[in-house]
C-alpha positions in Angstrom: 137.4 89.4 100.5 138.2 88.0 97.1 137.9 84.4 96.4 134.9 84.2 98.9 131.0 84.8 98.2 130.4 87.8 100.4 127.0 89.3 101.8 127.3 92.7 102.3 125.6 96.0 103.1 126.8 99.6 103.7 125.4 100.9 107.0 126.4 103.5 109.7 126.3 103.2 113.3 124.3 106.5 114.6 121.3 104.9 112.4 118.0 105.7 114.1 115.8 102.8 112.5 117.2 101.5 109.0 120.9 100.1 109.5 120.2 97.7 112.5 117.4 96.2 110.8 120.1 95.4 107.7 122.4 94.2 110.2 119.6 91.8 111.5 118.8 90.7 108.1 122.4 89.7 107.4 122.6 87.6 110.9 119.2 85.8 109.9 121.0 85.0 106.8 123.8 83.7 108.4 121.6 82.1 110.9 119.8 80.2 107.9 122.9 78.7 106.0 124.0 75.6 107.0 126.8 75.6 109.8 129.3 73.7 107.3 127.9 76.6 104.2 129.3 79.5 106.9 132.6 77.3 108.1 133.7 76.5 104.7 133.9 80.4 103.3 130.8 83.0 103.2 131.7 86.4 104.5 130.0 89.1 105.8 131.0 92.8 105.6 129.3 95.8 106.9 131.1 99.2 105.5 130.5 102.6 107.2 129.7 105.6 105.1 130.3 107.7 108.3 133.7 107.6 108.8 133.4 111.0 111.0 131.5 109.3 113.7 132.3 105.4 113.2 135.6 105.0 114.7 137.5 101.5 114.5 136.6 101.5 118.3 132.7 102.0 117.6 132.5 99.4 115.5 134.4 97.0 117.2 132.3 97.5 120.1 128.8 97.5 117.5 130.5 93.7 116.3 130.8 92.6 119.7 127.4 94.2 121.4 125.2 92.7 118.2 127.8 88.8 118.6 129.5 89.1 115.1 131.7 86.1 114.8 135.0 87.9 113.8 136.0 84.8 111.8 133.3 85.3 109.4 132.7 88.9 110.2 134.2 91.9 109.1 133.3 95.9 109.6 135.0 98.3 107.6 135.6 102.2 108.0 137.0 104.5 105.2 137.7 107.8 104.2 134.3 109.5 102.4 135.6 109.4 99.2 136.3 105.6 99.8 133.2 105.0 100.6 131.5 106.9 98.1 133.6 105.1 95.5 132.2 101.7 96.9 128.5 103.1 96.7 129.2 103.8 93.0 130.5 100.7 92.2 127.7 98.8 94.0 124.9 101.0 92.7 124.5 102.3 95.8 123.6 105.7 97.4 123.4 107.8 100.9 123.7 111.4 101.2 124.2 113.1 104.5 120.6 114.8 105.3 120.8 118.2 107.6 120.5 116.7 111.1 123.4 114.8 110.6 121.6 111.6 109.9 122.1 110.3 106.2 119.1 108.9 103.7 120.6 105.7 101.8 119.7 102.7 99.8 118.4 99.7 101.8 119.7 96.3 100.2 121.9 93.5 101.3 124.0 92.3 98.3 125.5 88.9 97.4 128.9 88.9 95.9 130.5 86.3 94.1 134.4 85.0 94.7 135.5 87.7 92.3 133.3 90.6 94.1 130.7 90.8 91.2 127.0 91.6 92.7 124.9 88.1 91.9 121.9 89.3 93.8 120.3 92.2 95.5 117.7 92.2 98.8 116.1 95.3 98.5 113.9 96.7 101.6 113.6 95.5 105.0 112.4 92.2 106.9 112.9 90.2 103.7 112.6 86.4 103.8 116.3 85.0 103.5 115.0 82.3 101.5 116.2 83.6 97.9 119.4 85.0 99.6 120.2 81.9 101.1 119.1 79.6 98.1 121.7 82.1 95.9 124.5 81.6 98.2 123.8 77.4 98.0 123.7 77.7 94.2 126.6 79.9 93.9 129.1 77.5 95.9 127.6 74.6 93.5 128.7 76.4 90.5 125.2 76.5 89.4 
């Protein structure tokens, strides 16, 4: 993903409420930057944290079933030490509860070109104003 801004947010797929509200957020964002803003380099990334459940397959079929455009889409899966490693480094955090479910952070991130977090949407239902006026301001070097 380096030498693009990325918005990205760490989700898994069995999520009874949370994760496909992120996921909405992310496509209102998307929906909200200008076509030529989205065509000229933004990417978004949704990493699993359940890799036992999230197969490749599943989230193929989770891109395709919510429309992802795999040319500015991508949804990754990795071992749990992976993706642990990620949370860390993106001040992150889910922990598997005892139903099998997991309790995690809620935020959308902005990443600049060199994948350094520039802004952080915490909670759900957020305006995308601010993300979306970040993202212009980024690719005008401001």
């Amino acid at each position: 993903l380096r030498g693009h801004p990325v918005v990205l947010a760490m989700i898994y797929l069995n999520c009874p409420d949370v994760c496909p509200l992120i996921a909405e957020n992310m496509q209102r964002i998307e929906v909200d930057l200008p076509k030529k803003r989205t065509s000229s380099g933004v990417r978004f990334a949704l990493f699993s944290f359940d890799s036992a459940r999230d197969s490749a397959e599943r989230l193929k079929a989770y891109a395709s079933a919510r429309g992802l455009d795999p040319q500015h889409w991508t949804l990754y899966r990795s071992s749990d030490m992976a993706a642990r490693e990620l949370a860390a480094a993106l001040d992150l955090t889910f922990r598997r509860a005892d139903d099998g479910n997991f309790d995690h952070s809620v935020a959308i991130l902005l990443l600049d070109a060199d994948g350094v977090v520039v802004y952080r949407q915490i909670g759900l239902k957020q305006d995308t104003q601010e993300f979306v006026s970040r993202l212009k301001a980024m690719e005008l070097g401001q």
